[in-house]
C-alpha positions as CSV (number, residue, x, y, z in Angstrom):
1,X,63.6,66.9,85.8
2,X,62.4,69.9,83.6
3,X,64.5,72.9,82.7
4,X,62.7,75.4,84.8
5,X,64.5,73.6,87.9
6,X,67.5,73.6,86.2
7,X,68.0,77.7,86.1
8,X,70.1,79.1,83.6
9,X,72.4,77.4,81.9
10,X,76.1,78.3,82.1
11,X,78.3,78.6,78.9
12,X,81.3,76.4,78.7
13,X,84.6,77.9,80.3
14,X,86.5,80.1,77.5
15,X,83.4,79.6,75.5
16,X,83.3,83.6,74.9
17,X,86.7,83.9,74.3
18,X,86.6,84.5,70.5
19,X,84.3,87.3,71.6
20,X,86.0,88.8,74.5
21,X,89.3,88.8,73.0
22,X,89.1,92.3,70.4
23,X,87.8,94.1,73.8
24,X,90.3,93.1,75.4
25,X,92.5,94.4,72.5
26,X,90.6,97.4,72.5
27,X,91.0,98.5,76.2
28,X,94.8,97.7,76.3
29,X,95.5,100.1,73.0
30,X,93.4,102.5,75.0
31,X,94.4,102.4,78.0
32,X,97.3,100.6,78.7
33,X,98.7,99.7,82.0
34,X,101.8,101.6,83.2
35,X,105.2,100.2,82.7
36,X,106.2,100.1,85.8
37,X,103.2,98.0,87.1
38,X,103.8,95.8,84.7
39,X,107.6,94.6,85.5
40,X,106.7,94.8,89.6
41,X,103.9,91.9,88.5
42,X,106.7,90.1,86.4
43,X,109.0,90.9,89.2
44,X,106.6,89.6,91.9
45,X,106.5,86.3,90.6
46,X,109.7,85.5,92.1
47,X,107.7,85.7,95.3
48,X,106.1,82.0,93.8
49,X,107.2,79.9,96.2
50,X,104.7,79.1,99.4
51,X,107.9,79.2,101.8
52,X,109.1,82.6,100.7
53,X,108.4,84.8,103.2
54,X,108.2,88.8,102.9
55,X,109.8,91.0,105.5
56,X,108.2,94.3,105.4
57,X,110.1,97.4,105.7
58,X,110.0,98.7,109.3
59,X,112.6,101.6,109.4
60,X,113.8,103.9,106.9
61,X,116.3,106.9,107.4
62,X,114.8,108.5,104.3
63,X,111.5,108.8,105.9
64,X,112.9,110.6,109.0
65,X,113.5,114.1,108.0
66,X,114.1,115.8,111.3
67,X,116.4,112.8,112.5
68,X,118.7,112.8,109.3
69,X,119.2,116.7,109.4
70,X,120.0,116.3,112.5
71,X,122.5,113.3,112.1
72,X,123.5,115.1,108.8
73,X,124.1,118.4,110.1
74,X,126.8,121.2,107.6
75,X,128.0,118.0,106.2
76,X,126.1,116.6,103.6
77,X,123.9,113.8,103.4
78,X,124.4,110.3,105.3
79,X,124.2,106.7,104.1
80,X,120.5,105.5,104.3
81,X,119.6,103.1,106.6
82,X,116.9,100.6,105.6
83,X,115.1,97.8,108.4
84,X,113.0,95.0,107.2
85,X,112.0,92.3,109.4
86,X,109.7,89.3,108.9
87,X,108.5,86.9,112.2
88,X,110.0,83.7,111.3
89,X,108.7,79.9,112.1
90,X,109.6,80.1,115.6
91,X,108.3,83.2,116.5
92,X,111.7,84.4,116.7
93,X,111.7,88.3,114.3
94,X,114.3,87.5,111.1
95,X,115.5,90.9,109.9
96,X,118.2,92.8,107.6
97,X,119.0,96.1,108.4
98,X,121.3,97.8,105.5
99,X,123.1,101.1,104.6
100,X,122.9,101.9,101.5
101,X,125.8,104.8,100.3
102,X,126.9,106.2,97.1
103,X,126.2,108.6,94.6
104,X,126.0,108.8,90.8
105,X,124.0,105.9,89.0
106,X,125.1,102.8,91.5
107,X,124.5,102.8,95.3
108,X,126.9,100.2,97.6
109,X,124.6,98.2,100.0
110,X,126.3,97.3,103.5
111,X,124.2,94.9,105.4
112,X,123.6,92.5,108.3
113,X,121.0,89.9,109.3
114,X,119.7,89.2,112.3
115,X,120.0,86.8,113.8
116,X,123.9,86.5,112.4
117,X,124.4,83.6,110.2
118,X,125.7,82.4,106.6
119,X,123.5,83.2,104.1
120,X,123.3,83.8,100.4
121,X,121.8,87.1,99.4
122,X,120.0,87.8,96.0
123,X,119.6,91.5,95.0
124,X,116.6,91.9,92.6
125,X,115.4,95.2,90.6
126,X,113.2,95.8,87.9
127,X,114.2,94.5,84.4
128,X,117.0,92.2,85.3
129,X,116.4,88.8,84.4
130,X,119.6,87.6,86.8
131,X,119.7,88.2,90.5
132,X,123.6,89.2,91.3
133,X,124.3,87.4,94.3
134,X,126.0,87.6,97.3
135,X,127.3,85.2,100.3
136,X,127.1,86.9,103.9
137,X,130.1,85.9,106.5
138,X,128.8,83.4,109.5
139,X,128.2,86.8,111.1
140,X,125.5,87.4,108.7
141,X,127.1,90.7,107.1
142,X,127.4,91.0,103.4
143,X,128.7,93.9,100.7
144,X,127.1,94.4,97.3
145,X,129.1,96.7,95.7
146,X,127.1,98.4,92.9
147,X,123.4,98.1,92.9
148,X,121.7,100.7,90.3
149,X,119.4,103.4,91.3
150,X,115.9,102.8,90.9
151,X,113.6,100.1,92.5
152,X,115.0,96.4,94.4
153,X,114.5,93.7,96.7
154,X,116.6,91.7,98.5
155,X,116.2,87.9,99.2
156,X,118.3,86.1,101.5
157,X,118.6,81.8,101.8
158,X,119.6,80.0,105.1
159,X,120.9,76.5,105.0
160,X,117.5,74.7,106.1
161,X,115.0,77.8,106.3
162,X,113.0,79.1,103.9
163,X,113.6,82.0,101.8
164,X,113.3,85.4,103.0
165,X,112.2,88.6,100.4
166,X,112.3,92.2,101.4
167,X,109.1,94.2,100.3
168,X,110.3,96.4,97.1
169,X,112.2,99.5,97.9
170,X,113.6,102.8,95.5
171,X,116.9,103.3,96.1
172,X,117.6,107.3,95.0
């Protein structure tokens, strides 16, 4: 065959690398990514595993104004109440609803899961390279005492199901 059936002819993979690489330089001095963006990507490599599912947040107090006035009344401000829920293998939804309380620079998260069952709940947030850990009660409800302000995700294990990881949430 001759080379004008051939078309162009490709460079090797990683062949322009030695070029590429002081643009590359160049563009991150210049403008680098923000902080932020770059731990979520760090963090969201935790989501890995092909059998970790993410439950997406459904319900949040925090985003109902009129209905936590209301609740709230001369009194202060309430616990927030997150909802995430995922559809799990059997069709059947998997969820965790939890209050989240406090003040200062740690909040307390009460929760449940649903359906009820032992589980062992990690809390993730930005920065911490170890997940504290919780067990929930064969009820499914759990307590992590002091969570710090500022982003997290929670990820919950059942004995024979796969994992289960909340979409990321700021707690304020």
């Amino acid at each position: 065959m001759d080379d004008e059936h051939t078309g162009p002819q490709m460079p090797a993979p990683g062949a322009d690398d030695r070029l590429l690489a002081p643009l590359g330089e160049l563009i991150r001095a210049a403008d680098p990514p923000p902080a932020m963006a770059v731990e979520l990507a760090k963090q969201s490599f935790g989501l890995r595993r092909v059998d970790t599912e993410l439950a997406a947040l459904v319900a949040d107090s925090a985003l109902d104004p009129v209905g936590s006035a209301i609740r709230a009344g001369e009194q202060g401000t309430l616990p927030r109440l997150l909802t995430f829920e995922v559809e799990g293998p059997d069709d059947t939804p998997q969820a965790v609803e939890v209050e989240v309380s406090g003040s200062g620079p740690y909040r307390r998260l009460l929760g449940q899961l649903h359906p009820p069952g032992a589980a062992r709940i990690e809390v993730r947030q930005p920065g911490g390279d170890a997940a504290a850990a919780v067990d929930a009660d064969d009820q499914g409800r759990f307590v992590v005492a002091e969570v710090a302000v500022g982003l997290m995700r929670l990820t919950w294990h059942r004995p024979g199901r796969g994992a289960i990881a909340t979409a990321w949430v700021r707690l304020d």
